[in-house]
NUSE-475561 format. One record per residue (C-alpha): x, y, z; residue in one letter. Coordinates in pm, 1 decimal, decimal comma. Example, Ala and Ser with C-alpha at 12.3 -4.5 7.8 and 13.67 -1.06 7.14 Angstrom:
        x        y        z residuo
   1230,0   -450,0    780,0       A
   1367,0   -106,0    714,0       S
# end
This chain:
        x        y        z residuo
    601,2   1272,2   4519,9       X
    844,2   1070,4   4359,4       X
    873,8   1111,1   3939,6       X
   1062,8    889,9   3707,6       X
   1228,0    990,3   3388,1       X
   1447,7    740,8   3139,4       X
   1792,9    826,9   3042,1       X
   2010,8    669,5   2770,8       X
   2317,3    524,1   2903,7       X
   2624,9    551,6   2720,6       X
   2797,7    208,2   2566,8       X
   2479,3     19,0   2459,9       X
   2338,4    -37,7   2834,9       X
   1990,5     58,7   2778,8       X
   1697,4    280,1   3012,5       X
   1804,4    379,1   3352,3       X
   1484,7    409,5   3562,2       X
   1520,8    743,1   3813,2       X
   1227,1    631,6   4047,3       X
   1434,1    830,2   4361,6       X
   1612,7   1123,7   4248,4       X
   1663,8   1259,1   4572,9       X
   1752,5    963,8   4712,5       X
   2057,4    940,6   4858,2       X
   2302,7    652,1   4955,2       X
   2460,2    634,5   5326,9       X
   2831,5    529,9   5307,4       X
   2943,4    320,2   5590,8       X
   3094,2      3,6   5712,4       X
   3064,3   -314,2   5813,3       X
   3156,5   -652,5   5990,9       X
   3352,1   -869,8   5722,1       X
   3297,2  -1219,5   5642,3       X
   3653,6  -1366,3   5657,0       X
   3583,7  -1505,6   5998,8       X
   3327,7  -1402,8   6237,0       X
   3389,1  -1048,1   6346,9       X
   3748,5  -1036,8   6180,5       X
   3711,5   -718,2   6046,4       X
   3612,5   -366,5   6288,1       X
   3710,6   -100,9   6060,5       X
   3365,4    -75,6   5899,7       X
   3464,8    228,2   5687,2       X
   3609,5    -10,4   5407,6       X
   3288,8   -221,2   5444,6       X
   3067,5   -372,3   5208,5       X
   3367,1   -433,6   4896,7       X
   3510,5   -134,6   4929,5       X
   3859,6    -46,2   4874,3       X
   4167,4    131,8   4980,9       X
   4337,5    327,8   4717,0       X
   4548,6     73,7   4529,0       X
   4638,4    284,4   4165,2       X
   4956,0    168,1   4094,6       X
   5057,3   -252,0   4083,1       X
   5064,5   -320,4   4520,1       X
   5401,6   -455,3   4644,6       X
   5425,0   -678,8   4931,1       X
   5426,8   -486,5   5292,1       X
   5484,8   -789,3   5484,9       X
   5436,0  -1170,5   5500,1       X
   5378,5  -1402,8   5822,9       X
   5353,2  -1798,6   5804,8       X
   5517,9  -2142,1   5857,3       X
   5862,9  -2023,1   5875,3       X
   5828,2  -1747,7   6206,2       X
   5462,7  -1803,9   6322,5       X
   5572,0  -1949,9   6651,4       X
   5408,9  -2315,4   6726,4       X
   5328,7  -2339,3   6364,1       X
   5163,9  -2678,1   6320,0       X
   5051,4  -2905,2   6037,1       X
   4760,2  -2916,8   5817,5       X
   4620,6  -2552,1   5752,3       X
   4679,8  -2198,5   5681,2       X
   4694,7  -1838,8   5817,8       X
   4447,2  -1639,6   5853,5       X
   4263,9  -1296,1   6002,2       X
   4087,3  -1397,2   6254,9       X
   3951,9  -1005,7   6402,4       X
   4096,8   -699,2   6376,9       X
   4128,9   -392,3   6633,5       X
   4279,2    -27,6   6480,6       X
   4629,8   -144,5   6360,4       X
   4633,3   -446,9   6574,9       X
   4554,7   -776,0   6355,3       X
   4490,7  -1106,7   6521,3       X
   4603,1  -1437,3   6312,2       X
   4472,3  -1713,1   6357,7       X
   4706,5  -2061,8   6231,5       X
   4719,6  -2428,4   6279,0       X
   4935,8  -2532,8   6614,2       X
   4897,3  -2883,2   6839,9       X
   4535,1  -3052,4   6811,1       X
   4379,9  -2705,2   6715,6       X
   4498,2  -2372,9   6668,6       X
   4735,9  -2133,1   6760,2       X
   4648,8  -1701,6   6787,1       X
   4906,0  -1409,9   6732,9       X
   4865,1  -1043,3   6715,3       X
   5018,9   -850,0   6488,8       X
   5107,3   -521,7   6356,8       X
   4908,2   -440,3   6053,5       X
   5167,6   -246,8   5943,1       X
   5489,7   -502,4   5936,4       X
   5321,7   -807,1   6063,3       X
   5543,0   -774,9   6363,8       X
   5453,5   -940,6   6644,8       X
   5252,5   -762,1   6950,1       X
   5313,9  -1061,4   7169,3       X
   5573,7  -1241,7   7326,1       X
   5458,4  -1542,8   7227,3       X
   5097,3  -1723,1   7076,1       X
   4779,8  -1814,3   7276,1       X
   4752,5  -2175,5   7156,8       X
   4377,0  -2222,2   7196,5       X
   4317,7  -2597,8   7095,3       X
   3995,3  -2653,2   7008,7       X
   3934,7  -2264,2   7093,3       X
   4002,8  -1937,5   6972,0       X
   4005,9  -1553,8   7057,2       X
   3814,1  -1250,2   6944,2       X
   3844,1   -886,4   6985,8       X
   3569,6   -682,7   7186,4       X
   3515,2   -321,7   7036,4       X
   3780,5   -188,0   7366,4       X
   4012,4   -416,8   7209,1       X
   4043,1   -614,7   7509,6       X
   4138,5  -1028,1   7382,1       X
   3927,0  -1304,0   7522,2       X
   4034,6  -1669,4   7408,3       X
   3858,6  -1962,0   7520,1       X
   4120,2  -2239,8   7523,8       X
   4069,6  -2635,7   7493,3       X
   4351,2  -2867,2   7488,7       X
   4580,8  -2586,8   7425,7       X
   4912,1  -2486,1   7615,3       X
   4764,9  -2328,5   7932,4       X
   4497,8  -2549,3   8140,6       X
   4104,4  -2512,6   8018,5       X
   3953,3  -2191,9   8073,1       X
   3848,7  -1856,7   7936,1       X
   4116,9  -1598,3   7954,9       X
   4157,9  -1258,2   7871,6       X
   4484,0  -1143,6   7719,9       X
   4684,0   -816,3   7787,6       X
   4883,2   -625,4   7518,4       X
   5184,8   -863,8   7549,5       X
   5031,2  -1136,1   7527,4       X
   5009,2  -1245,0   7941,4       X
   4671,3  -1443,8   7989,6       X
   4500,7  -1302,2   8324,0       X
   4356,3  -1589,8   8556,3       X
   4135,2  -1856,0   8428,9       X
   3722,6  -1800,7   8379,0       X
   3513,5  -2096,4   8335,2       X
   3543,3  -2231,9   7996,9       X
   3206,4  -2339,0   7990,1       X
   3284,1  -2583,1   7650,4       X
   3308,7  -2263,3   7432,8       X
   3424,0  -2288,4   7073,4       X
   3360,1  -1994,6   6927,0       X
   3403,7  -1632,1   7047,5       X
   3282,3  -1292,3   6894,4       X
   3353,4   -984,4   7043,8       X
   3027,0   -759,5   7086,7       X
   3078,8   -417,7   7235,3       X
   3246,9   -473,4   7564,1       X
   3142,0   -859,6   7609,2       X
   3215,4  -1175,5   7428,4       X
   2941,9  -1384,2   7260,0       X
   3043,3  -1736,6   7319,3       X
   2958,9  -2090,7   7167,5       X
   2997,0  -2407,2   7295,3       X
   3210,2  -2675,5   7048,6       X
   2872,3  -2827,9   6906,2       X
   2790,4  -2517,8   6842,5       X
   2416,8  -2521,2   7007,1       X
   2465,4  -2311,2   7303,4       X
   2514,8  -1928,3   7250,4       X
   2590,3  -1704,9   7582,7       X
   2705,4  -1348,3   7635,8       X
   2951,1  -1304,4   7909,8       X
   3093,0   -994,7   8007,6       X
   3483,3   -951,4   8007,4       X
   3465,6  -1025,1   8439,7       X
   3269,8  -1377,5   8325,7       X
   2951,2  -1281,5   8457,1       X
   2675,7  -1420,8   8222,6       X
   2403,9  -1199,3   8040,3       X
   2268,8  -1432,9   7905,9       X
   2245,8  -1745,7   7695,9       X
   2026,8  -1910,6   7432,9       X
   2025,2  -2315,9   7312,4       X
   1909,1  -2385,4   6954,7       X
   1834,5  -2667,4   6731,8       X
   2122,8  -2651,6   6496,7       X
   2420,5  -2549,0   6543,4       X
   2493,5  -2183,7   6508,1       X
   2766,9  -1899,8   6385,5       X
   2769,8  -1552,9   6521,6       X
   2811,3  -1264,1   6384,4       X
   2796,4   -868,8   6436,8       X
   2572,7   -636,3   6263,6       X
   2726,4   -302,4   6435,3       X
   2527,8    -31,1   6252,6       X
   2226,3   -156,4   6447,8       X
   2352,4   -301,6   6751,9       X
   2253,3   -668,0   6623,8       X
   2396,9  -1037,6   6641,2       X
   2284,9  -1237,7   6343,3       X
   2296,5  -1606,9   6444,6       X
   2333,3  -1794,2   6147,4       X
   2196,3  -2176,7   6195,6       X
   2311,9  -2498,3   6050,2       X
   1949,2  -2541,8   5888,4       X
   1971,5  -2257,9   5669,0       X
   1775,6  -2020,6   5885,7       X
   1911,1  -1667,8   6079,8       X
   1784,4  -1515,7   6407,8       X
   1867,8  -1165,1   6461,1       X
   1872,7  -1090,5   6882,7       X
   1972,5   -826,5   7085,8       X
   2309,9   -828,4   7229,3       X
   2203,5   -658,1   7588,0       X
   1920,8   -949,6   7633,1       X
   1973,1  -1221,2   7396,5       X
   1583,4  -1143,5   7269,0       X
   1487,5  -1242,8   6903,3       X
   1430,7   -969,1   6674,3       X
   1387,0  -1078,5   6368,7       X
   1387,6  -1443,2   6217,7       X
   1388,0  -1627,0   5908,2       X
   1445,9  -1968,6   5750,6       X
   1568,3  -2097,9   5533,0       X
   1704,3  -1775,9   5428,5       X
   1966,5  -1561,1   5387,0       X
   2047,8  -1231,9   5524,4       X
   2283,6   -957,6   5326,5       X
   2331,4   -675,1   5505,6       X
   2401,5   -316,2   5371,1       X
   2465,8     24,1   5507,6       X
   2107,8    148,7   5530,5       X
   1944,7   -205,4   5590,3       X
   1908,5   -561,3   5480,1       X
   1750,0   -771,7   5213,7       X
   1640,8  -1090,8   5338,3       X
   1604,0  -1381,9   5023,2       X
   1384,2  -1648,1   5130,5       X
   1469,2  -2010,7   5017,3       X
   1165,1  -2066,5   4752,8       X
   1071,1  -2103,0   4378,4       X
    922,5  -1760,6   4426,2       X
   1225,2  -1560,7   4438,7       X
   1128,8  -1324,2   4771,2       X
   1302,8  -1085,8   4905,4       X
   1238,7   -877,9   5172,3       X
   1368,1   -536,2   5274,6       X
   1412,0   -399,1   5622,9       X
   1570,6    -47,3   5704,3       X
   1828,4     53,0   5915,5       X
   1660,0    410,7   6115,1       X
   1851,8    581,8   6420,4       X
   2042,6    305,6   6508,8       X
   1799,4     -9,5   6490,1       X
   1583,9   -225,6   6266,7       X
   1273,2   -163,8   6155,3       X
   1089,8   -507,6   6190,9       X
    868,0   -364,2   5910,9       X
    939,3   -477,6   5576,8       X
   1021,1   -133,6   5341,1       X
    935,7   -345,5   5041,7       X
    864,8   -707,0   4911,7       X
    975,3   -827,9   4547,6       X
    951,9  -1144,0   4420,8       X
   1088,5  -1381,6   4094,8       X
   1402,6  -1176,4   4199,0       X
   1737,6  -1275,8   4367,0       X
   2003,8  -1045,4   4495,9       X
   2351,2  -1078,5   4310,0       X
   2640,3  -1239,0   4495,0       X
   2951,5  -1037,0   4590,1       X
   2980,4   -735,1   4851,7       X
   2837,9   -425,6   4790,4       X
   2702,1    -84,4   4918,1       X
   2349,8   -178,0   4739,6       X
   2163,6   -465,3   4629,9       X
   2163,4   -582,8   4247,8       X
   1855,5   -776,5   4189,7       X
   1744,5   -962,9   3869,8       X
   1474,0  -1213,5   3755,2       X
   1513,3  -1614,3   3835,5       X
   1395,3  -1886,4   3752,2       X
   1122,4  -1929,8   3515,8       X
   1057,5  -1528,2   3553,3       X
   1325,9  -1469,4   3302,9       X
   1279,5  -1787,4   3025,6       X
   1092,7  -1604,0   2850,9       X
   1239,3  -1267,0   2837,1       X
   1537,3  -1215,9   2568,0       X
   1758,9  -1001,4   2773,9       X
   1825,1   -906,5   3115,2       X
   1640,8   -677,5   3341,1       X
   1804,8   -583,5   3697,0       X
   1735,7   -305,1   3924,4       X
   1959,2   -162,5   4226,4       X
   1754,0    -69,7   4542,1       X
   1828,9    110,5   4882,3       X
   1678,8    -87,3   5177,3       X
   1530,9    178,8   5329,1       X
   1322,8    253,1   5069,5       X
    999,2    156,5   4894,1       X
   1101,3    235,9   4548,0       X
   1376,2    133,4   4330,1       X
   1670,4    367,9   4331,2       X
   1655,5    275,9   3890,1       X
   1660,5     22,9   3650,1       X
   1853,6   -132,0   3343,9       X
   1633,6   -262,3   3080,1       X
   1790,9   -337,5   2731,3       X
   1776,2   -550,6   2436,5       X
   2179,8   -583,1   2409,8       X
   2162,5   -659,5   2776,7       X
   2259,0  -1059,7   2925,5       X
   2066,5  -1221,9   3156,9       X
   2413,2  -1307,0   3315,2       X
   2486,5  -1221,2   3682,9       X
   2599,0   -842,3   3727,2       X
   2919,1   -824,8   3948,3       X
   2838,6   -584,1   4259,8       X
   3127,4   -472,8   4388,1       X
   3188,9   -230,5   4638,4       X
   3076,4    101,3   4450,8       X
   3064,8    -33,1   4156,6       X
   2845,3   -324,5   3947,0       X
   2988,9   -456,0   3642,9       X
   2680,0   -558,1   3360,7       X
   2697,3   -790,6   3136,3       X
   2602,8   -787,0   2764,2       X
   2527,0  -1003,0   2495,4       X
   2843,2   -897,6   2313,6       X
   3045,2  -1029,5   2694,4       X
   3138,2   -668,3   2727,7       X
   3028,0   -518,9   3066,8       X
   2886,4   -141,8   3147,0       X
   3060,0    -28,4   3482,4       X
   2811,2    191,1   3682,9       X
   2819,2    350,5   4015,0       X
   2640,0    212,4   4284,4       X
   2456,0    548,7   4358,7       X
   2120,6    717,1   4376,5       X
   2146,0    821,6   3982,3       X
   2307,5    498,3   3836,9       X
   2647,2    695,2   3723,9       X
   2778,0    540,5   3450,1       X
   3195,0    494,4   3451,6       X
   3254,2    275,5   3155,7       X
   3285,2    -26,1   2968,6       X
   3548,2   -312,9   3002,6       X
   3625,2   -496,4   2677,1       X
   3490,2   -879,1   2608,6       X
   3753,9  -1098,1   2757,8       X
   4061,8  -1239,9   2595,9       X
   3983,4  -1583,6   2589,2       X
   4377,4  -1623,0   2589,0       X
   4339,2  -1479,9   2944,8       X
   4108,8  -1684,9   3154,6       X
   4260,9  -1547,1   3451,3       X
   4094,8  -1170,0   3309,9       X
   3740,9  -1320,9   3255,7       X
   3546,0  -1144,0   3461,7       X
   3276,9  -1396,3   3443,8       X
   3503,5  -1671,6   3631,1       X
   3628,0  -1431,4   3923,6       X
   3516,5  -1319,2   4262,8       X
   3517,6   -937,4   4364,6       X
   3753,9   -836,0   4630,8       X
   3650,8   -480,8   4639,9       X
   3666,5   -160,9   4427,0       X
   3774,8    199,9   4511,6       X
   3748,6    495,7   4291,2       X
   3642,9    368,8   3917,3       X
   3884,5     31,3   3944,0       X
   3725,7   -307,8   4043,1       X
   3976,9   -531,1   4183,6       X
   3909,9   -909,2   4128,0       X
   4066,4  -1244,7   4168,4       X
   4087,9  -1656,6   4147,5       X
   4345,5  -1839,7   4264,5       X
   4601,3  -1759,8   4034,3       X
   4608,6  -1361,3   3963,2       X
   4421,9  -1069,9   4162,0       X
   4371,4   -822,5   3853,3       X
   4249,5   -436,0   3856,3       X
   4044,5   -325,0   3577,4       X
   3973,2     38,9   3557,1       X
   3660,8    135,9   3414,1       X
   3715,2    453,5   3321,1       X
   3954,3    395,5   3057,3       X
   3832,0     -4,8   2964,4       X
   4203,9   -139,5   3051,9       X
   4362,9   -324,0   3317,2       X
   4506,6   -105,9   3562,3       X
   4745,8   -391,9   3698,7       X
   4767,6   -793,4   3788,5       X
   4974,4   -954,8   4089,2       X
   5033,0  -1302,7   4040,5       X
   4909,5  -1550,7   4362,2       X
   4888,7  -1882,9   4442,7       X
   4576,8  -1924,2   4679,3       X
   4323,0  -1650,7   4773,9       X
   4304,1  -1249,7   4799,4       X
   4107,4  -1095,2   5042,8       X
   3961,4   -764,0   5135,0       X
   4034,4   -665,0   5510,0       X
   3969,8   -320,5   5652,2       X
   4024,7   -191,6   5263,8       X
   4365,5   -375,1   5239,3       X
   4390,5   -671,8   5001,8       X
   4593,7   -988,1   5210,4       X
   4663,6  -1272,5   5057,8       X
   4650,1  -1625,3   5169,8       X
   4906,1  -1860,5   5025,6       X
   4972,2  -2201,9   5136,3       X
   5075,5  -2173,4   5516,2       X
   5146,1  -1787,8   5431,4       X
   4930,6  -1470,0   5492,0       X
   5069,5  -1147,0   5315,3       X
   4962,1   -805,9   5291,3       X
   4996,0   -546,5   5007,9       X
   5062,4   -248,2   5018,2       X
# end
């Protein structure tokens, strides 16, 4: 039987709702979005963190000046990621060029790049490289790589595009992006699939799913072993967490729908249904919902609540007069909300709602410290780490401060729990 009982939460942030008290949250990993499948180390997952406490120095940077075959017109970046073994990905010729690297000095693994064209290359969970190459520097064809970099003899290139590592195969696209095939690493095909629009892979490992995100706005979840539909949606969008995923549905009525993750696959059953609700941007090991639309004109503050997936019920609730309506920042572990006064309560993104702190209304001196204008990289511990394009900035919540900032010029990412930046035709990693 599940009970409820209201709390008052330090630093003005009003009623948390227990509706779960024994509920409790699964901590795991998954697939980041820097490029399809470009991140496997799914224990720093969902916005979450490495330990970064003190001001991060620069470990290593790669780019225009020793990236062999560098070309013209783009930048560096991750492309997929095995263990300590990074894969960049770069401009070179009439398409791009592929490198792996040593995530610890950004040395180079190979002798020299796979320049793919109009291709590119993906890890499969072995770590075995596959790069389908167009127009590149060896004749079309599919190839797989070896550990220095020597392609093995040519497969049928079939027109791919894109490639995704999945398990021990390679999901491939062709360049329109239409046609979707699984081939094993020996180029025998699984199968394949044709769609309307044209589509972008990617891996959902904690239930052995590939989420096939369309050009109309719609996803098709299918099994990797058969290529079968599993679940579908459109227009939609699909945020996945570590105990399920919360499906928004492209409508005035603000629906959501939540599916569970349970031994390994999805339950095609929703868990739960809420509508006149949106889930809150950023990545996180929960979803933050609050009201949209015309739901909230007439309320005079803001109501959100944090849910598990898997569940029916609300994990809780924040419901206060001194609350904004403003968007929370989720986080990693952590959601920042906001209040009328532009302070923000920092609470944990747990079963009990654990409050950490409060950060300080911003120093409209500082733009570059609003939290309202950045994006969240990730959080570890009680410090959210956020950026723009000028300044990736700590805050630590326990003690309302700013733990440390690191001047950039470009864009900080989160990859396997290290922040990288990207900077011009450089990629860098801190340390």
């Amino acid at each position: 039987m599940l009970s409820g009982f209201r709390s008052r939460i330090p630093f003005g942030i009003g009623t948390v709702v227990m509706i779960a008290i024994a509920a409790m949250v699964a901590t795991a990993g998954i697939i980041l979005s820097m490029e399809p499948g470009a991140s496997r180390d799914r224990q720093f997952g969902f916005g979450q963190l490495r330990s970064y406490n003190t001001e991060p120095v620069t470990a290593w940077t790669r780019g225009v000046d020793d990236l062999p075959e560098f070309g013209a017109g783009g930048s560096v970046a991750v492309a997929d990621t095995h263990g300590d073994t990074w894969l960049l990905s770069y401009p070179s010729g009439l398409g791009k060029a592929f490198l792996a690297v040593s995530r610890y000095n950004g040395e180079s693994r190979w002798a020299k790049p796979v320049v793919t064209g109009l291709g590119s290359c993906a890890f499969t969970s072995a770590g075995q490289v596959g790069c389908a190459v167009k127009v590149g520097n060896v004749p079309d064809g599919f190839y797989l790589v070896d550990d220095s970099g020597q392609l093995g003899p040519a497969q049928p290139l079939e027109d791919t595009g894109r490639v995704l590592g999945v398990g021990d195969e390679f999901v491939r696209v062709d360049q329109v992006g239409y046609h979707v095939n699984a081939v094993t690493a020996a180029g025998v095909t699984r199968w394949s699939r044709t769609f309307a629009y044209s589509a972008t892979p990617t891996y959902i490992p904690e239930v052995d799913l590939i989420d096939i995100a369309l050009a109309d706005a719609s996803h098709v979840l299918v099994d990797p072993d058969t290529g079968k539909t599993k679940l579908s949606c459109g227009p939609c969008s699909v945020a996945v967490y570590p105990s399920g995923i919360a499906v928004s549905h492209q409508s005035d009525d603000g629906v959501v729908d939540f599916h569970a993750f349970s031994d390994g696959k999805l339950v095609a059953k929703r868990t739960h249904t809420v509508t006149k609700m949106q889930v809150s941007a950023g990545p996180a090991v929960l979803p933050v919902l609050g009201g949209i639309g015309l739901a909230t004109v007439g309320e005079t503050h803001g109501r959100f609540e944090v849910r598990d997936p898997a569940r029916a019920q609300a994990l809780w609730t924040v419901n206060e007069e001194s609350l904004s309506k403003a968007r929370p920042m989720a986080c990693g572990r952590l959601v920042a909300f906001a209040r009328k006064n532009h302070e923000r309560t920092v609470m944990r993104l747990d079963a009990e709602g654990t409050v950490v702190g409060r950060l300080p209304a911003p120093d409209q001196q500082r733009p570059d410290t609003n939290l309202a204008e950045l994006r969240c990289v990730g959080s570890f511990g009680d410090v959210i780490v956020v950026a723009n394009d000028n300044q990736v900035t700590a805050f630590d919540a326990a003690t309302g401060g700013i733990r440390w900032e690191v001047p950039v010029s470009g864009s900080a990412q989160n990859v396997d729990g290290h922040i990288v930046l990207r900077q011009g035709a450089t990629i860098s990693l801190l340390r």
